[in-house]
Backbone as JSON, one array per atom type, in Angstrom:
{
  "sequence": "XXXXXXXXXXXXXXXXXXXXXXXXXXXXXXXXXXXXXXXXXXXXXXXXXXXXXXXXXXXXXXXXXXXXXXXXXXXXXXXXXXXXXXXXX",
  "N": [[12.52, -10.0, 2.87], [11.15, -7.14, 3.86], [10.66, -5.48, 6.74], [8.43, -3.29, 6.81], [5.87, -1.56, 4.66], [5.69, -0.64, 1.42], [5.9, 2.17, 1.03], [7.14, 3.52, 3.38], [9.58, 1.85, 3.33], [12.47, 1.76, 1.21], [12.22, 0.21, -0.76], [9.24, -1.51, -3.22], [7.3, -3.34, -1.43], [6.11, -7.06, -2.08], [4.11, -9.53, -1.71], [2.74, -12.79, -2.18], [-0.67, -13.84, -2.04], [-2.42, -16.8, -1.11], [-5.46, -17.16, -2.55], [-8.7, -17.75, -1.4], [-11.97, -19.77, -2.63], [-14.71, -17.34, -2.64], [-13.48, -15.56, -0.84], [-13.31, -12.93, 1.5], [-11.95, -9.31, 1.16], [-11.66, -8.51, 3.84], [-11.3, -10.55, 5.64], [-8.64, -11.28, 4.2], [-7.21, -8.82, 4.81], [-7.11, -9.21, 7.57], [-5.45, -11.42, 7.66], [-2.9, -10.78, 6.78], [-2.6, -8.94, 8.89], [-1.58, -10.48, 10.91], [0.97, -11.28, 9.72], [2.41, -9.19, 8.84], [4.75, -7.22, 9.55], [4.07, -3.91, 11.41], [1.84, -3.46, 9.43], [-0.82, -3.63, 10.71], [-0.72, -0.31, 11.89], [-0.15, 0.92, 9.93], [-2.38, 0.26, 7.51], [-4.52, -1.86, 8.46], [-7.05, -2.02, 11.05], [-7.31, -4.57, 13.44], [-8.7, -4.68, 15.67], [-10.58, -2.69, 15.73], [-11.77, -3.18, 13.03], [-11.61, -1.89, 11.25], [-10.08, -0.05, 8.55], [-7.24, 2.31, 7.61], [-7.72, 5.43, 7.61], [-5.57, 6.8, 5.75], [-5.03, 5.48, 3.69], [-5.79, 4.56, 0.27], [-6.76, 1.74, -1.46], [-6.35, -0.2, -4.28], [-7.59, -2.37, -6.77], [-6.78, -4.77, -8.96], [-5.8, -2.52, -10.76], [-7.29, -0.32, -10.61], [-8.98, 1.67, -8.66], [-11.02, 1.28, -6.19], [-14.39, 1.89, -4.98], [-15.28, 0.39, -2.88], [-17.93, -0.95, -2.57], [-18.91, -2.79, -1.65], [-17.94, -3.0, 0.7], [-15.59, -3.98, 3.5], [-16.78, -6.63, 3.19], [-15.84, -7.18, 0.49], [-15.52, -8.94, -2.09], [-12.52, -11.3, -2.75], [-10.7, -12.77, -6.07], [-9.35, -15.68, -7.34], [-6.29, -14.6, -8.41], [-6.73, -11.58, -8.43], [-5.19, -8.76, -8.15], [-3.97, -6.78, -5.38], [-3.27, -3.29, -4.66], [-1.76, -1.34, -1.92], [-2.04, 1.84, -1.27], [-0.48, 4.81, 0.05], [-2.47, 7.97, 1.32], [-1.25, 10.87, 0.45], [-0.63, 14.09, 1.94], [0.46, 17.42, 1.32], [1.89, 20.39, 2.16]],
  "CA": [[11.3, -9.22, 2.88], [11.12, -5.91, 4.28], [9.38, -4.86, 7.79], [7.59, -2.16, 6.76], [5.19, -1.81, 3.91], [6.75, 0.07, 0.7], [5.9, 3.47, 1.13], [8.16, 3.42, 4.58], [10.72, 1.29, 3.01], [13.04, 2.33, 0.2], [11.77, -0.35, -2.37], [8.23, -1.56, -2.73], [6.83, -4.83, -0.81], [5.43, -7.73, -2.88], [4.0, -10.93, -1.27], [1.53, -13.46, -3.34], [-1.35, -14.68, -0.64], [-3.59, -17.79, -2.14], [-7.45, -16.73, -1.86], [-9.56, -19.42, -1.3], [-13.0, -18.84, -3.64], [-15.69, -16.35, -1.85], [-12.63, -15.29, 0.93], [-13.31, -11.56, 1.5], [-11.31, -8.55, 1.43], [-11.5, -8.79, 5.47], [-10.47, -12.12, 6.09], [-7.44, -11.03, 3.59], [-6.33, -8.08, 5.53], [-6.83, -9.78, 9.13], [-4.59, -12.56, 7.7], [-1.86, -9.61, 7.05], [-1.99, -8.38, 10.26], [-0.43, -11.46, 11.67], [1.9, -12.13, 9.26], [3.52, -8.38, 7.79], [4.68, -6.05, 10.91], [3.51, -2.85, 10.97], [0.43, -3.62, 8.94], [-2.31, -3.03, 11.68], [-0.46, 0.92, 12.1], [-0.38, 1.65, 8.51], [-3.16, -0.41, 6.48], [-6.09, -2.02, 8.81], [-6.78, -2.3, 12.37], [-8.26, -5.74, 13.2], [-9.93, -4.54, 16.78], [-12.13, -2.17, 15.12], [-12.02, -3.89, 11.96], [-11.56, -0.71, 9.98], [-9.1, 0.95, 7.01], [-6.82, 3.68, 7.84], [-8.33, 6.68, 6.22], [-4.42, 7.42, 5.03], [-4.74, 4.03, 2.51], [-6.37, 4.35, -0.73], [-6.83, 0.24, -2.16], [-6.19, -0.6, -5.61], [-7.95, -3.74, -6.89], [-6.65, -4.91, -10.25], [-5.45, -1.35, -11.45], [-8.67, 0.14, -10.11], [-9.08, 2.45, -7.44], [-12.42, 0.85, -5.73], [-15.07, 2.7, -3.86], [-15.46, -1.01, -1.9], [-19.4, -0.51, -2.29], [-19.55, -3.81, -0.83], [-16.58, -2.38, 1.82], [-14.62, -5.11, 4.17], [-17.03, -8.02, 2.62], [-15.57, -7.8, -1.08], [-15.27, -10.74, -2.62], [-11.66, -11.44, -4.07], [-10.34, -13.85, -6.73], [-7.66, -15.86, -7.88], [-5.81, -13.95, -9.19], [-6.44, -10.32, -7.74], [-3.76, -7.68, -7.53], [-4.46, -5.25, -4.32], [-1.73, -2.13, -4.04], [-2.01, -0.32, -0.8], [-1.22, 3.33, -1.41], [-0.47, 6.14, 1.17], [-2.51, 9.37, 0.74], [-0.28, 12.01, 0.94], [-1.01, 15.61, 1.97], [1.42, 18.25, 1.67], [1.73, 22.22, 2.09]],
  "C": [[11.46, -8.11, 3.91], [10.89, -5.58, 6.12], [8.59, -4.07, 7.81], [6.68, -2.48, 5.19], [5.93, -0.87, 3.06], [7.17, 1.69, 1.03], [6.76, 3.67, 2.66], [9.65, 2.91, 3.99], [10.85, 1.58, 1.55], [12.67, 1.32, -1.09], [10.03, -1.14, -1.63], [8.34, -3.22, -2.29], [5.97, -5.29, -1.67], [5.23, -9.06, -2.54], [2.58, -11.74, -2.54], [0.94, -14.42, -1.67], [-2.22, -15.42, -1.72], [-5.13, -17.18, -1.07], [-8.4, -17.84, -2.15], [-11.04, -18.3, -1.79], [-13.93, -18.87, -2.33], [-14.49, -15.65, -0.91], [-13.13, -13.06, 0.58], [-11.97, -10.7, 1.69], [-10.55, -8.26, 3.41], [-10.76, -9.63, 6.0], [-8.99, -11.96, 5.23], [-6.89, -10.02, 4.52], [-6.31, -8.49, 7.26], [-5.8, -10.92, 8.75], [-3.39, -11.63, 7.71], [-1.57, -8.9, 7.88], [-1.7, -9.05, 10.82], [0.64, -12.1, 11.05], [3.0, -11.07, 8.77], [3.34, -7.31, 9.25], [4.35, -4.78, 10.25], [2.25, -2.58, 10.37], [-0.76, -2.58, 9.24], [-1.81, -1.38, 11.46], [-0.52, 1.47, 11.45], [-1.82, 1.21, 7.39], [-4.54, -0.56, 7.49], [-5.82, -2.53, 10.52], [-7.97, -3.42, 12.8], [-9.02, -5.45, 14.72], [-11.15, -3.89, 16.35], [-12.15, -2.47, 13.87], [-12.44, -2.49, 10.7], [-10.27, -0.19, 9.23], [-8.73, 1.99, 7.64], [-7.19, 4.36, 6.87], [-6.82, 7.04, 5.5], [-3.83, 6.58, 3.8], [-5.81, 4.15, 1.67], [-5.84, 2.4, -1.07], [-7.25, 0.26, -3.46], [-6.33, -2.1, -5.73], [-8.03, -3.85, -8.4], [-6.63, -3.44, -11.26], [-6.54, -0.56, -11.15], [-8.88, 0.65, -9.16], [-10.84, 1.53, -7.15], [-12.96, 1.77, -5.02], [-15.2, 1.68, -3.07], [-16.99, -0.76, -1.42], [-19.54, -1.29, -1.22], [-18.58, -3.8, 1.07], [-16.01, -3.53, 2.57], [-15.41, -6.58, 3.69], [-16.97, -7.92, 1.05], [-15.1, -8.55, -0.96], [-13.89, -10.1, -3.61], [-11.66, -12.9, -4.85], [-9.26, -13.83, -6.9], [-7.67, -14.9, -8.89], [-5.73, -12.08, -9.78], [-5.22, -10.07, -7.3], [-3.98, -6.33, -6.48], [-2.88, -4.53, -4.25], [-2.53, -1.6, -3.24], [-1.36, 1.03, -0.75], [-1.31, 4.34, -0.45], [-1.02, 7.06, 0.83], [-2.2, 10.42, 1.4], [-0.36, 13.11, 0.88], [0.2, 16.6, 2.18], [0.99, 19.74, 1.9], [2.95, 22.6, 2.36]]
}
């Protein structure tokens, strides 16, 4: 497995986490910041418990607005991609 998340590293990263029923989106990405380095710097920062604005989240092929935002509810059997948004000129 990698150290970095894909978009850093030359092929993409693919782990399978079990979601226990009601677990939130939150409690999923604070479990990833102690288990995938780099994480917190690129994806979510668990002191202020917020989303890098440079990560769009894909939930089951679905760009989300996350109405319900760090307390969505996943399920078995959710697919989240974490995508970089990338600005050029």
């Amino acid at each position: 497995m990698g150290e970095r998340l894909g978009w850093s590293h030359p092929e993409p990263m693919s782990i399978e986490e079990f979601i226990e029923e009601g677990e939130t989106l939150r409690s999923l990405l604070n479990r990833l910041v102690g288990r995938i380095s780099h994480f917190q710097e690129a994806v979510f920062n668990p002191q202020t418990q917020s989303l890098s604005s440079e990560v769009a989240i894909v939930i089951n092929e679905h760009i989300q607005n996350l109405v319900q935002g760090l307390e969505t509810k996943l399920q078995d059997g959710d697919r989240l991609l974490f995508l970089p948004i990338l600005a050029g000129g």
